[in-house]
N, C-alpha and C positions, 0 to 999 in steps of 0.2 A: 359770805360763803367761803368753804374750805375748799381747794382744788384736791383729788388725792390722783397721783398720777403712780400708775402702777407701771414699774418699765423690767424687763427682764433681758438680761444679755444670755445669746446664744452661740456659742464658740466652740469647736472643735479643734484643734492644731493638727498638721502633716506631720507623726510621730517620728523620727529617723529609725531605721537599723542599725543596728550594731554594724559599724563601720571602720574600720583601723587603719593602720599606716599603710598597710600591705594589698587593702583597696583599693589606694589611689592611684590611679590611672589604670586599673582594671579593668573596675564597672563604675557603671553609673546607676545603682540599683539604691538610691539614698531613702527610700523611704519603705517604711512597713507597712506595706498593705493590707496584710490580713490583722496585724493589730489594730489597725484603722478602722478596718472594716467591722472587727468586732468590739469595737469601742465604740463606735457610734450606734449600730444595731443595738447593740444592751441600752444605752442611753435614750434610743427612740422608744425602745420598751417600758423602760423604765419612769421616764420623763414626758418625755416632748409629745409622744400620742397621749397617755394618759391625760396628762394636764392640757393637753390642746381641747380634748376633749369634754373637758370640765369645762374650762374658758366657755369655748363654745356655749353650754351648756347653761353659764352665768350668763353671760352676753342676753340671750332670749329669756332667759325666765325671770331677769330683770328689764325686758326691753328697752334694750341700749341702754340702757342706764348704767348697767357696769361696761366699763372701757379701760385698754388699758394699751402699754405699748413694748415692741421688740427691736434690740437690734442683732441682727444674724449675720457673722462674722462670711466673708466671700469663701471660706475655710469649708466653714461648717456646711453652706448650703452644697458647696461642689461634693463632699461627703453624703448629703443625704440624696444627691440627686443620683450618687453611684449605687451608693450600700442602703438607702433605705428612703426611696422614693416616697413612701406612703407617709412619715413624718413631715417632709418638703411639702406633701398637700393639707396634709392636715393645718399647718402654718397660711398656706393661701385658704381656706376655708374659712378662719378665723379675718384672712384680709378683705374679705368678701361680704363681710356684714357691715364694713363701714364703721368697725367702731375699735378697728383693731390698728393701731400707726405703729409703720415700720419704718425705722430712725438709718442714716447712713452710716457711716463709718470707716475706718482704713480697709481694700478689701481685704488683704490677709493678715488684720490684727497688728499692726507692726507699729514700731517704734520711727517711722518713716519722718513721723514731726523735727527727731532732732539728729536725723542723718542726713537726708537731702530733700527739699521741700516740694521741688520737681517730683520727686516719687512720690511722696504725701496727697501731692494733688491730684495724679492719674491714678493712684489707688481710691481716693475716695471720688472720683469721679466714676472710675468702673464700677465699685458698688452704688453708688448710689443709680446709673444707668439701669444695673443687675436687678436690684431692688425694685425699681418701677416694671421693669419687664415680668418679674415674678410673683408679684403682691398688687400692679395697678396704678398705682401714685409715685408720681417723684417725691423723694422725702426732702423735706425740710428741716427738720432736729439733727443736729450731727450729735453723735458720740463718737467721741477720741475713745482712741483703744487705754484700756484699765482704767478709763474716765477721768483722764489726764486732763488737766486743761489751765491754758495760762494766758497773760492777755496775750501777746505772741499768737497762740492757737485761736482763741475767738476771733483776732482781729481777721486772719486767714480766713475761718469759716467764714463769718459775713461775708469776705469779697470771696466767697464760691456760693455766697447767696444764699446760705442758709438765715433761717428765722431765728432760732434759737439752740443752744448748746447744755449738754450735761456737766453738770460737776459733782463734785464730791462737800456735801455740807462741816467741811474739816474746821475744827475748833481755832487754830493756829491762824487763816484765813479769815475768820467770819469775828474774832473777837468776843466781843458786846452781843454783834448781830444776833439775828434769826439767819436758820436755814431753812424759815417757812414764808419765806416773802419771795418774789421774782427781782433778778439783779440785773444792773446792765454791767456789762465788763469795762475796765477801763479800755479809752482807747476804741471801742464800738462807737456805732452810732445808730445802728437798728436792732441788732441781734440783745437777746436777751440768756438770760443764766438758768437754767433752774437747776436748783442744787439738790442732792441727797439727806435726806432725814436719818445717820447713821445708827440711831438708838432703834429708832423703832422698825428700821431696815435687818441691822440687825440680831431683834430680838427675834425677825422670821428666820432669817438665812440662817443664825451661825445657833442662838439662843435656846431655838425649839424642841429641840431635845434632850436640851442639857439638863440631866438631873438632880443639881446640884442648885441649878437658878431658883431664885427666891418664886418665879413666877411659874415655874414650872409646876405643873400642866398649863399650858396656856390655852387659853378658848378665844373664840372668834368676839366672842361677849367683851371678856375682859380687853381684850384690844382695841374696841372700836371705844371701849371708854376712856382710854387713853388718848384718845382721837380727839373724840368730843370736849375733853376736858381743856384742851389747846387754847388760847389768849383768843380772844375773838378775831381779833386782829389778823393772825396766821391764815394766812392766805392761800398755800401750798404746802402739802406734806408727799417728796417724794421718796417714793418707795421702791429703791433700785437696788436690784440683784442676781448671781444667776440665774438662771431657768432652772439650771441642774439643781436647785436650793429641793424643787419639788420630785422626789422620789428616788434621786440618785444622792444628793448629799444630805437629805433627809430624808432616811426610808418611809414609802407609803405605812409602816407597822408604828411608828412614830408618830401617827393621826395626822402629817399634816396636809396631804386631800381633804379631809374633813375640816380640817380650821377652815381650808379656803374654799371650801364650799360654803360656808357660811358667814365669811368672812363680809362680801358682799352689804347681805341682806341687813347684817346688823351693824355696819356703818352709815346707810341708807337712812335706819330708822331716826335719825337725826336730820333735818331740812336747814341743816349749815354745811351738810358734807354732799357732793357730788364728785363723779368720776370725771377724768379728764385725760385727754392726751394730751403729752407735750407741746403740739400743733395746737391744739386749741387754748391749751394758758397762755404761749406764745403772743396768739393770737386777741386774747379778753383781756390780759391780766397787764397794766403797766410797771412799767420798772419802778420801785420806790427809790432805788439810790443806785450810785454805781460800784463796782467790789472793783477793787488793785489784786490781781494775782501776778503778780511779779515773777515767782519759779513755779512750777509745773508742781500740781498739787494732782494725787492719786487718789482712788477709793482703797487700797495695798496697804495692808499693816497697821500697826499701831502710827507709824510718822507720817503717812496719807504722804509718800514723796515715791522718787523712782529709784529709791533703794534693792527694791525688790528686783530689781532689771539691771541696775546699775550701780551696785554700789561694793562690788569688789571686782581686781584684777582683771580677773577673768571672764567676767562679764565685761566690763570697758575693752579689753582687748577682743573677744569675740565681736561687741559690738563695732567695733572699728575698722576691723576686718575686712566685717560683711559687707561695709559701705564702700572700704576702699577699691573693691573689683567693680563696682555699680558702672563705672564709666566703661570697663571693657565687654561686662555682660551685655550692656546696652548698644557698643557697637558689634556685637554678636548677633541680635536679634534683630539690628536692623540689616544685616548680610542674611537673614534667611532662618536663623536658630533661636528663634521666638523661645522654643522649651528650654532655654537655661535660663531666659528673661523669668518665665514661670517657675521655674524650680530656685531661682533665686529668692522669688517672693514669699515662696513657701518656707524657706531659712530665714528668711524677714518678720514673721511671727513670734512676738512677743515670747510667747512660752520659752521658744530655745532658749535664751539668756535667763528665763526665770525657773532654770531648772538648776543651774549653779551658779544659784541664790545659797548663801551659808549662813543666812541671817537664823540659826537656831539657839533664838532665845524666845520670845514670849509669843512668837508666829512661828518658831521653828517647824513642830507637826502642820501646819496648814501649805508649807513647801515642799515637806515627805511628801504628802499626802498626792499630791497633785505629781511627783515626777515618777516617769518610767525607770529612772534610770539610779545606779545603788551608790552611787555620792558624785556632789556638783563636777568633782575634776571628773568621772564617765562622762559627764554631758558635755562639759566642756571639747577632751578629745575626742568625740565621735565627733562634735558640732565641727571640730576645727579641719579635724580629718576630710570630711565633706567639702566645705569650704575650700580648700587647698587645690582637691578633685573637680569641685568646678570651677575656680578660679583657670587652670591649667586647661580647661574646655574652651573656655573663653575664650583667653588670648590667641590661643591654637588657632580659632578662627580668625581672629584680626589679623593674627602675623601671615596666617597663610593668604587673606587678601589680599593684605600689603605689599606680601612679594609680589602674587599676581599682577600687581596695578606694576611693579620695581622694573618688573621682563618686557624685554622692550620687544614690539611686537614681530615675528619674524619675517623679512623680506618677501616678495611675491616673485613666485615661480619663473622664471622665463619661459 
């Protein structure tokens, strides 16, 4: 039997406002709300009801038989629970038939694995808390944010007890291998891998409209024969991408509602393929061997690394930054100002630093494409500018403690 595990990541980011030098220690107004607001509205329109709806739709007219899974950035859900409530249900609707697994993950997307680990672990611990409170199940799959994952990070996940982790099926990693077999990490000792199938991932996300591809038009037909045509052997073909792939980065006028409506029915007509969540390959499927991820391997670009985040100046220096206040925001919020702890975490999402990204060459359009802002150094100084403004919030609080605690108490009255 073929496992095919359909997984979709769901991420919004806290956009900042245009922010300058002359803001700082103004206001404290870092984020864009009404761009927010109307990013994600368009997106639940476009996206997230439509295809929840369909899911739904697949789910019963296949009787359970199609399944598939989510993970929903702490970002995104706090977005739809402000600006657009009705996409937030439509996600518990689909968690309510029991055939829909919702995966944990950092809760604001961030890059928390390789700044301080202590943050990593109360971030995926509040999502994953969030996640059961809003869908029903504690999840057990973790996804690392941009599906990072190294043995480092597996070996973490197991000891917060998850089953099994995502990665990215990247050639450089797998060698010889398959990225259609289940792996155990080096260094694990229960937790299992299941990797990304990036060819045939994608020829849905990036492929489908391109028409220029040799396969272009693609049908629902012609993919499951690709499916089926797989080594007998291939045991798991994962299928991970964003959600945004259906109607927002592929327009509904680009047929691909219609592929995946029928996408289903015609990988079915095969009795070697069934659907699967990651909790349940975790769960059937044993490890055939174990994979060495020694550096942190991405699903991001053609180098599947953390180039895209990290891999000039100004991104190592923003990132370094943000880390370096971590210790005063934190004695900030334990004096009572919890909302810098928060607004820090919302600067802790990945995006910031992947907006100047300058890698423009053979991904260069796919970093436009994605940033608000009109070249990486704007993102950079608004990011820093912010940074600097609540850095200076921070301490304000510690020092003003600390004096408090300095004053010696004054004499009593006679």
């Amino acid at each position: 039997m073929t496992s095919l595990v359909f997984y979709f990541q769901v991420h919004q980011p806290y956009r900042l406002r245009r922010y300058t030098f002359f803001d700082i220690g103004a206001h404290d107004h870092y984020f864009d709300d009404a761009e927010n607001a109307r990013i994600v509205r368009r997106v639940a329109d476009k996206c997230y009801l439509p295809m929840n709806a369909l899911l739904l739709e697949l789910v019963q007219r296949h009787e359970g038989r199609f399944r598939c899974a989510f993970s929903v950035s702490g970002t995104a859900l706090s977005q739809m629970e402000e600006y657009a409530p009705a996409a937030l249900e439509s996600f518990q609707k689909l968690a309510r038939t029991g055939c829909v697994e919702f995966l944990a993950e950092t809760s604001h997307h961030s890059l928390s694995f390789l700044g301080d680990m202590e943050e990593f672990d109360a971030q995926v611990a509040n999502q994953a808390t969030r996640v059961e409170q809003l869908f029903g199940t504690r999840p057990t799959t973790f996804r690392n944010t941009e599906l990072v994952v190294s043995n480092d990070i597996a070996r973490r996940a197991e000891q917060l007890g998850f089953a099994a982790i995502l990665g990215e099926g990247a050639d450089h990693l797998l060698g010889w291998r398959s990225a259609h077999r289940v792996y155990r990490p080096e260094g694990c000792e229960r937790l299992k891998i299941l990797l990304r199938s990036y060819k045939l991932s994608d020829d849905i996300a990036f492929r489908f409209s391109n028409r220029g591809w040799s396969e272009w038009p693609l049908s629902a037909e012609r993919f499951a024969e690709w499916v089926h045509a797989l080594p007998p052997e291939d045991s798991l073909v994962g299928l991970f991408m964003d959600f945004e792939t259906f109607g927002e980065h592929q327009w509904r006028e680009t047929g691909i509602f219609k592929f995946m409506e029928h996408l289903p029915g015609a990988l079915l007509r095969s009795s070697r393929v069934r659907f699967e969540t990651p909790r349940e390959v975790a769960r059937y499927q044993d490890a055939v061997a174990r994979l060495d991820v020694p550096y942190p391997v991405s699903w991001a670009d053609a180098e599947r690394d953390l180039t895209a985040w990290l891999g000039n100046q100004m991104q190592r220096a923003a990132h370094a930054a943000l880390y370096s206040i971590l210790a005063d925001v934190r004695k900030a919020a334990d004096l009572g100002r919890a909302d810098l702890l928060e607004r820090w975490r919302k600067l802790s999402t990945s995006d910031h630093v992947y907006y100047m990204c300058t890698k423009f060459f053979a991904d260069g359009d796919v970093h436009k494409y994605f940033s608000p802002y009109a070249s990486p150094h704007d993102a950079f100084i608004t990011f820093m500018n912010v940074l600097d403004d609540l850095a200076r919030r921070a301490s304000g609080v510690v020092e003003q403690a600390e004096a408090a605690q300095a004053t010696p108490a004054a004499p009593p009255s006679a």
